[in-house]
C-alpha positions as CSV (number, residue, x, y, z in Angstrom):
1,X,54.7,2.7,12.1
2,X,57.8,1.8,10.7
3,X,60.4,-0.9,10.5
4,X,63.9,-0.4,10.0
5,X,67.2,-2.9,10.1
6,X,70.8,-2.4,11.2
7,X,73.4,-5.3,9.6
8,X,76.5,-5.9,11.5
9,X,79.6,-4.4,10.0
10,X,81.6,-0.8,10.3
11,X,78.2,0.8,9.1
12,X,76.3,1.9,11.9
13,X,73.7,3.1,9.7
14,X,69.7,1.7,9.1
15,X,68.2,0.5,6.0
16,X,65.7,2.7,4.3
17,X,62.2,1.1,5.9
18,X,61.6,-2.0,5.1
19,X,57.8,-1.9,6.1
20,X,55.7,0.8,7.0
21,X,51.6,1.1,8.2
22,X,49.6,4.3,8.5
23,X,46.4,4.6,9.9
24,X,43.6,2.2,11.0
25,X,41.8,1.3,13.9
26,X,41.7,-2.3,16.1
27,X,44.6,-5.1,16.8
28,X,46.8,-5.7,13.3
29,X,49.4,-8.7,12.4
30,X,51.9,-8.5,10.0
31,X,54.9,-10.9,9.0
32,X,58.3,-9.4,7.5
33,X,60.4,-11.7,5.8
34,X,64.4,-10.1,6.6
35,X,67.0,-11.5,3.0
36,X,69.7,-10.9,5.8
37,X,72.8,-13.2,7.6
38,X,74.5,-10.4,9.3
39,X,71.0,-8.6,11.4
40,X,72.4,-6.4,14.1
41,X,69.4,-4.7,15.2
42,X,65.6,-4.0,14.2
43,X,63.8,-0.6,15.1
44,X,60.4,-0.4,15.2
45,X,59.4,3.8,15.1
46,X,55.9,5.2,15.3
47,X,54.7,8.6,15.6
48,X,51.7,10.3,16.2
49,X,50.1,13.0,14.3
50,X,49.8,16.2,15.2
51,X,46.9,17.3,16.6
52,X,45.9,13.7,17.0
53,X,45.4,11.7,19.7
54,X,45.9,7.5,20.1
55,X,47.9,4.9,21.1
56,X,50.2,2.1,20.1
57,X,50.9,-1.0,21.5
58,X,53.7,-3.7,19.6
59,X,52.8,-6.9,21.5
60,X,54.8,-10.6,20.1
61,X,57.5,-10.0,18.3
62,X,59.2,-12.9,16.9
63,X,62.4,-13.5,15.2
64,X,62.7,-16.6,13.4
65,X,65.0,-18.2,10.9
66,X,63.4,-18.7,7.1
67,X,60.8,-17.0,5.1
68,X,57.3,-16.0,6.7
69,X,54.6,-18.6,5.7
């Protein structure tokens, strides 16, 4: 899984990931801290493997203002 950010402006484009996770097994928590005033949008992308199978599940997520604790 990745995580990707889109600031507000003329470019329409998404940062390079900001955060990325491969692999494992059970429930996971992360916090992100964003250095951003101007966030448009956030994109979460996962893929699976080939030849793999599984699932993914993105449960609470939470925008707040300030750096994670």
């Amino acid at each position: 899984m990745q995580l990707f950010i889109r600031k507000k402006g003329r470019d329409q484009r998404y940062s390079p990931a900001l955060w990325s996770r491969t692999g494992g097994h059970g429930w996971r928590q992360t916090q992100v801290t964003l250095t951003t005033h101007s966030l448009d949008r956030v994109l979460l992308k996962a893929e699976r493997r080939r030849g793999w199978r599984g699932q993914i599940a993105v449960d609470d997520v939470t925008l707040r203002r300030g750096a994670c604790r």
